[in-house]
C-alpha positions in Angstrom: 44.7 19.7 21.7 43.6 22.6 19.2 41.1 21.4 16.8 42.5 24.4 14.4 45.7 23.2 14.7 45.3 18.8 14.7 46.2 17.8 11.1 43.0 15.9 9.8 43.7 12.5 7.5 42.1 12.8 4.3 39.3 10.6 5.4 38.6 13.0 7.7 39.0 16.0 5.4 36.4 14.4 2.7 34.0 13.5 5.9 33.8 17.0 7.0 33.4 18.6 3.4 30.4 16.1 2.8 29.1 16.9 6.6 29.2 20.6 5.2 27.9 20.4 1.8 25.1 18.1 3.1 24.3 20.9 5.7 24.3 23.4 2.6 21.7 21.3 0.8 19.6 20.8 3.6 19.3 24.5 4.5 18.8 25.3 0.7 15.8 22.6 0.5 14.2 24.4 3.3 14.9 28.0 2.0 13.9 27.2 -1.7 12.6 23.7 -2.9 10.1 22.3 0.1 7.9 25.7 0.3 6.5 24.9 -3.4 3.1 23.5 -3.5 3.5 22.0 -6.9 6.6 21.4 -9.5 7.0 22.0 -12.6 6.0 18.4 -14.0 2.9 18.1 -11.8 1.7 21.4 -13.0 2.2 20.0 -16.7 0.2 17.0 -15.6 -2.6 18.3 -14.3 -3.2 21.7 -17.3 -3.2 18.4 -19.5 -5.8 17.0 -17.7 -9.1 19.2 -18.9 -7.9 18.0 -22.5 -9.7 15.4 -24.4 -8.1 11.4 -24.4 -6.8 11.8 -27.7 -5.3 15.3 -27.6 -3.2 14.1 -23.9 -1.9 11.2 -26.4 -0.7 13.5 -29.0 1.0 16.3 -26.7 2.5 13.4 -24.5 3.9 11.7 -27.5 6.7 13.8 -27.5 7.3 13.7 -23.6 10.0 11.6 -22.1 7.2 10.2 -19.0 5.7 7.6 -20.5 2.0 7.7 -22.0 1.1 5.0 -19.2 1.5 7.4 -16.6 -0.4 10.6 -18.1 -3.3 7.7 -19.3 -3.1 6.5 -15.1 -3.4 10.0 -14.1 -6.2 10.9 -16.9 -8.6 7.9 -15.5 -8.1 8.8 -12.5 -8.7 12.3 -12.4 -11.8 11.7 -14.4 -13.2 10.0 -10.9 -11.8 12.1 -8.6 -10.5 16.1 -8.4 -7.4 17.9 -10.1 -7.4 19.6 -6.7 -3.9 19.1 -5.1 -5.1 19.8 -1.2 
């Protein structure tokens, strides 16, 4: 039987759209998202680092992360490196 010519269900029809669009995604992810070192939120994170305790409180204040996080990340970057490697 032609494959071009068998009349698909709609099961079948939805299947193979998601099998396609998944593909899409996957090949775009490796084109464009996964050859970025660091997002857009982790670079926010760590330029707010070198600030003082008080100032990272009063810039995250308006942020929707919450202040536990960037006061988490602030401790710990005080022990350890902003380096990302």
């Amino acid at each position: 039987m032609n494959i071009l010519k068998r009349n698909f269900k709609l099961g079948e029809k939805i299947g193979i759209c998601l099998f396609v669009l998944s593909i899409f995604l996957l090949l775009n992810m490796l084109a464009f998202g996964l050859n970025q070192a660091l997002w857009w939120d982790e670079c926010f994170t760590l330029n707010l680092m070198p600030s003082s305790f008080m100032d990272m409180i009063l810039i995250t204040a308006y942020d929707v992360h919450p202040p536990l996080y960037y006061i988490n990340v602030y401790f710990q970057t005080s022990f350890t490196s902003t380096s990302y490697i």
